[in-house]
N, C-alpha and C positions, 0 to 999 in steps of 0.2 A: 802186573797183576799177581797176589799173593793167593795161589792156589791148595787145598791139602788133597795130595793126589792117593788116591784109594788103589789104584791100579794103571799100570801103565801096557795100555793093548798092543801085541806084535805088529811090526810095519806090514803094510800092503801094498801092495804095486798096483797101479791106474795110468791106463794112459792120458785121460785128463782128469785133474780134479777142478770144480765148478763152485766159488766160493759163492751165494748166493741166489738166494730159489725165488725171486721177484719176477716181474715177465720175462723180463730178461733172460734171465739165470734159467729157468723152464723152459722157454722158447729154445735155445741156444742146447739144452740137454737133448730135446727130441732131432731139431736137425743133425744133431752130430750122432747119436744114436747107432741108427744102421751100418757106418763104415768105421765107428770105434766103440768095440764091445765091454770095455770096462771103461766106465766112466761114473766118478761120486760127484755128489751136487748136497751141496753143507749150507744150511742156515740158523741162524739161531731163534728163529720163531718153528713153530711148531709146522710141518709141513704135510697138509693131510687134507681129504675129501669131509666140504664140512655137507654134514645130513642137514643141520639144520639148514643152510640156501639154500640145499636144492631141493628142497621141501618147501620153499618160500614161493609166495603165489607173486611177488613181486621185489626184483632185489634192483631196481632201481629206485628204491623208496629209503630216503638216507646213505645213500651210494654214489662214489664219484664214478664215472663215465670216461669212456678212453677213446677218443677218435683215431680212427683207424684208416690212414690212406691206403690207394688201391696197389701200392707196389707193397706196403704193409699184409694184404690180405694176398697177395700172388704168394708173398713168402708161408702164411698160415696155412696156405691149401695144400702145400706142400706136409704139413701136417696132420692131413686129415681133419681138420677142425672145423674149416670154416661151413661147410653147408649145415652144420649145426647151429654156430652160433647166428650163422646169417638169420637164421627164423627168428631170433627176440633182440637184431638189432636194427636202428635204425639206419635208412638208406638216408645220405646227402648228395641230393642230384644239382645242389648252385649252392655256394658262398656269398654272402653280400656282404661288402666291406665299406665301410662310414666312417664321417667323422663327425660329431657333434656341432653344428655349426658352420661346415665347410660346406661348401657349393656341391663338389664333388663326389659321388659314389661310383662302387665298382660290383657287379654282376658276373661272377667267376660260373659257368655251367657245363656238368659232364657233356654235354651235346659238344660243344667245341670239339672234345679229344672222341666222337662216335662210340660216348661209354654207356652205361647206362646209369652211373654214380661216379663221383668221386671219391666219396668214402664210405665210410658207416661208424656210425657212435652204438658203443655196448660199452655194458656195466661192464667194471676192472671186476667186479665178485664173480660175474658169469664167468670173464674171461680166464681170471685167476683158476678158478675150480676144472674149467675145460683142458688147461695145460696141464692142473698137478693131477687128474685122474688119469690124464694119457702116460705121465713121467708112472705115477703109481701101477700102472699095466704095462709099462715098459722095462725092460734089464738092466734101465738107469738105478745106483743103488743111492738111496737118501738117507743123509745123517743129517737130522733136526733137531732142533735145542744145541746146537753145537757151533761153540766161536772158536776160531782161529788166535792160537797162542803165540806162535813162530813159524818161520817162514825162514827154511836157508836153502840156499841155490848149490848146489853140488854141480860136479860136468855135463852127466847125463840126466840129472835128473831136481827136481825138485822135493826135496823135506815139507811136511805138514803135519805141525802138531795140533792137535784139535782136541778141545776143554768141550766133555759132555758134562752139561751142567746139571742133568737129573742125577747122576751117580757122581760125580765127581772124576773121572776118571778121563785119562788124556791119553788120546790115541795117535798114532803117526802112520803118515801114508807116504808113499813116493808117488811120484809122476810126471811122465814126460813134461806136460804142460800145465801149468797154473791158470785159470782164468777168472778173475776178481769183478764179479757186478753186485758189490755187496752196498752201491752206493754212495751218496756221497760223502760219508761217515765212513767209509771202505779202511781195513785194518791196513792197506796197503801203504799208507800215508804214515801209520805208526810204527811199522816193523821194517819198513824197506827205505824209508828216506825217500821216500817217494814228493815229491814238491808240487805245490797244486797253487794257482791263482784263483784268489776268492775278488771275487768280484762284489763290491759294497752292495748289497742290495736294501733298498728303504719298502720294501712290496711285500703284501702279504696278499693271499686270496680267500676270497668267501663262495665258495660252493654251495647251492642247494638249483632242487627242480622246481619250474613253476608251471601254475598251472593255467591254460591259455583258453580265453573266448572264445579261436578260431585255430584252424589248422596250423600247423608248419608248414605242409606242402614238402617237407624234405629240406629247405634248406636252411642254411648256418649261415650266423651272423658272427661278424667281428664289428665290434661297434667303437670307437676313440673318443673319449671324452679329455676335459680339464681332469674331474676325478680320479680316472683312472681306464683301462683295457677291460673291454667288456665280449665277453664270447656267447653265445646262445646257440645249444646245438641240440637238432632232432634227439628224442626217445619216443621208444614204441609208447602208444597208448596204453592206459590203466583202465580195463574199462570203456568207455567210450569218453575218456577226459583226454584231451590234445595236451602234451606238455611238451616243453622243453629244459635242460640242462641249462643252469646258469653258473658262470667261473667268471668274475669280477675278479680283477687285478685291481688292487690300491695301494694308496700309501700305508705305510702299516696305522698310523693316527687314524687315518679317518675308518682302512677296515677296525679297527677297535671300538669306532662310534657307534658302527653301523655294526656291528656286530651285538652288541646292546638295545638298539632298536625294536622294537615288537616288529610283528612280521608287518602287520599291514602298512608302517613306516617304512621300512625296509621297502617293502615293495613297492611303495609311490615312489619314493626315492629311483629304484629301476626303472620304471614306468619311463620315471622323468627325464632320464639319460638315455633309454633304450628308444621314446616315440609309440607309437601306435600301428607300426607296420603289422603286427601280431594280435591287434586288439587288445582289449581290458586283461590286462594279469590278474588272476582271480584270487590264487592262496599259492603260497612257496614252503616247503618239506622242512624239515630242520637242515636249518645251515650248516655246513661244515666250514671252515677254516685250517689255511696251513702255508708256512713261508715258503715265501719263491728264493731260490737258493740258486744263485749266479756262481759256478766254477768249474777249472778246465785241470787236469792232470796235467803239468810239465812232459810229463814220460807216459807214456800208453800200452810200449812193449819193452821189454827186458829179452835174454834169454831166460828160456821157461816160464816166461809170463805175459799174458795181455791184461788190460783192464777196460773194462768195457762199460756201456751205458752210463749213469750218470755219477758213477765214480768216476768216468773218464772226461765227460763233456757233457754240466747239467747247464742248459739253455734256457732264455728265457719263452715261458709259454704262450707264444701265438701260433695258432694256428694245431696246437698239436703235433710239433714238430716234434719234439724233445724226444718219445719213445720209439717214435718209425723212422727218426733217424737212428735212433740204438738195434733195429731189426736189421735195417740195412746195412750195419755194421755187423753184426749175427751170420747176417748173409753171405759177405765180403768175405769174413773170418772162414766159418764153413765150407765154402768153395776155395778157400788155398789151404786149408788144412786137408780135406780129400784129396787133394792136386800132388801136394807133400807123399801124401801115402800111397796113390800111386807111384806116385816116384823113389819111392823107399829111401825119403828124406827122413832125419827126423825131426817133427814135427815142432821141437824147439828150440829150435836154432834164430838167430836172429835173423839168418837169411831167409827162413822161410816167414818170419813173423814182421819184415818188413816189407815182404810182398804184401802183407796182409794191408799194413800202416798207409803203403803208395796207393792202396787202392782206394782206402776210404776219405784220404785224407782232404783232397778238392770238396768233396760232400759237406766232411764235417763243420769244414772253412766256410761255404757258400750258407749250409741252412743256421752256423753260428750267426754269420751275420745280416742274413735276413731278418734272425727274430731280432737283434738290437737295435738293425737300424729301422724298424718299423718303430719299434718302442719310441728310440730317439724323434724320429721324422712325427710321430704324431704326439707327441709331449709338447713342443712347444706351441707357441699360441700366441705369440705376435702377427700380428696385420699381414707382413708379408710372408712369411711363411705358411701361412691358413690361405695364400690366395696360391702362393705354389705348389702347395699338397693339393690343394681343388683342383688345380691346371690337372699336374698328374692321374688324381682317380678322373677326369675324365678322359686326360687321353688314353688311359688303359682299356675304360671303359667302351669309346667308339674305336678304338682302334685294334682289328681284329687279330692280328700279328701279336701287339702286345698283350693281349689279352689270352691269345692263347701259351705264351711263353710264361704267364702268372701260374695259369691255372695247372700248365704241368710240373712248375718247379712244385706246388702247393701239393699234386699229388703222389709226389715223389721221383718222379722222371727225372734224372739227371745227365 
């Protein structure tokens, strides 16, 4: 990239610098926080408390929605956050899991594990804004509007030149450790020789909320059709109107059809795939749309570097696995990095950064191939197959052992 640089700013020293402010990148600034006192977190969108949501009487109206498993929210409380956000999200106390046509259903419910949920779904705008106000009240220092130019690895330390795009002006930093959740578009793939498997994907998703005849009652559906992977998850009420979140996985053809559609099309169309477990679906929000992006990072740590969430390993979307698997990565990381500093390691070495790799990596392996081979397992639609997935969701279903070995993999107990 051909830059005209106006000034080039003196280097500064960090113990870590944090290349992307997404939950991730936020999440991962507040846990590290307390036991390391200099820490930069760089994005190139603008990173600030927007007035106008929290002035919004309702920010699940044109808003995607983020399910949040219960080892997911053990790790937020640790943040201070959650008895906030818990008030405007919704509780999921059962999953029901289907397949269009098959014999078989399954009945996943917090009662199994004596919880009183297994997750909760809240708007990413709540949750976004509740992270960057606490980073904004924290010693965490933020540089926004600002991409990453180069990247060179030294002994001790890591280089970072960093293009502020409001002035033109390209600043450098050191620091012990680099940590890249800028995505799956991550600069690390450009500058580091970084090798990543993209995985073909033909899927795109249509998001909006609809609005429901009768209750939720709290729980989330995974629904399998011919079409395509259909999710329906609690939101709080508007009002006194019962809704739920809708995230349709299709082929990208037919989301392009259905994306054209008027709404009331559109939503006979869900009706017709989802059933009448939930009664008449009444009207659906503006639709959103956005590709499902299947791929994994070859390499995840370097010296002086990790690369995290879905610049490292972006999964396919069942279940919401994809981000509370990246917190428990967060988590992982966090507790051997504090471990390190007790021990007056330092912290980028690859020996401390492969303790990090052995811990998460069983995890990442197990919930990768969950979401694929659900995908896989409920794609096909030959005779025998649709009578072997039936066998299966039932014997998950009466059989209480298996049933409750779903329900904890699903809430993140590994």
């Amino acid at each position: 990239m051909s830059v005209t640089i106006c000034q080039t700013a003196v280097t500064k020293a960090y113990d870590i610098v944090i290349v992307g402010a997404g939950l991730v990148g936020l999440s991962l600034s507040l846990l590290l926080k307390q036991d390391f006192k200099s820490i930069l977190l760089i994005d190139k969108r603008k990173v600030e408390v927007d007035v106008t949501s929290s002035n919004s009487t309702d920010l699940y109206i044109n808003k995607k929605s983020i399910a949040l498993s219960m080892s997911s929210i053990e790790i937020i409380r640790q943040l201070d956050l959650w008895n906030e956000l818990e008030k405007v999200a919704a509780k999921i106390e059962k999953v029901h899991v289907s397949g269009n046509g098959d014999v078989g259903s399954v009945l996943l419910s917090a009662c199994e594990l004596d919880q009183k949920a297994l997750g909760y779904n809240v708007s990413t705008a709540i949750f976004s804004q509740s992270l960057i106000k606490s980073v904004k009240n924290s010693q965490v220092e933020v540089l926004s509007e600002s991409s990453v130019e180069n990247i060179i690895f030294k002994k001790e330390h890591v280089e970072i030149e960093v293009l502020q795009t409001q002035n033109s002006r390209v600043a450098s930093f050191n620091s012990k450790l680099l940590i890249m959740c800028d995505g799956v578009d991550s600069k690390v793939f450009d500058f580091l020789g970084v090798q990543k498997s993209d995985f073909e994907s033909d899927y795109e998703a249509i998001s909006t909320n609809i609005d429901l005849q009768q209750p939720h009652q709290n729980i989330a559906y995974q629904r399998f059709s011919r079409k395509g992977h259909m999710a329906l998850l609690p939101i709080p009420k508007d009002k006194q109107t019962n809704r739920v979140e809708l995230v349709w996985v299709l082929k990208k053809k037919l989301a392009n059809e259905f994306s054209s559609l008027s709404d009331e099309d559109f939503l006979k169309y869900v009706q017709d795939n989802f059933g009448y477990r939930l009664g008449v679906f009444e009207k659906i929000d503006q639709r959103l749309k956005f590709p499902i992006i299947r791929q994994q990072s070859m390499e995840q740590i370097r010296n002086g570097l990790v690369i995290l969430g879905n610049a490292a390993n972006s999964i396919y979307p069942i279940g919401a696995q994809g981000f509370n698997l990246a917190l428990r990565d967060v988590n992982n990381l966090v507790t051997v990095l504090k471990s390190a500093l007790t021990a007056k390691k330092h912290i980028g070495t690859f020996e401390v950064l492969d303790q990090y790799y052995q811990s998460k990596k069983n995890d990442q392996e197990l919930t990768t191939c969950f979401g694929d081979s659900l995908e896989s397992i409920f794609s096909h639609h030959n005779l025998h197959v649709r009578a072997l997935r039936s066998l299966g969701l039932l014997a998950i279903d009466i059989v209480p052992f298996l049933r409750k070995k779903v329900t904890k993999f699903g809430v993140g107990v590994r």
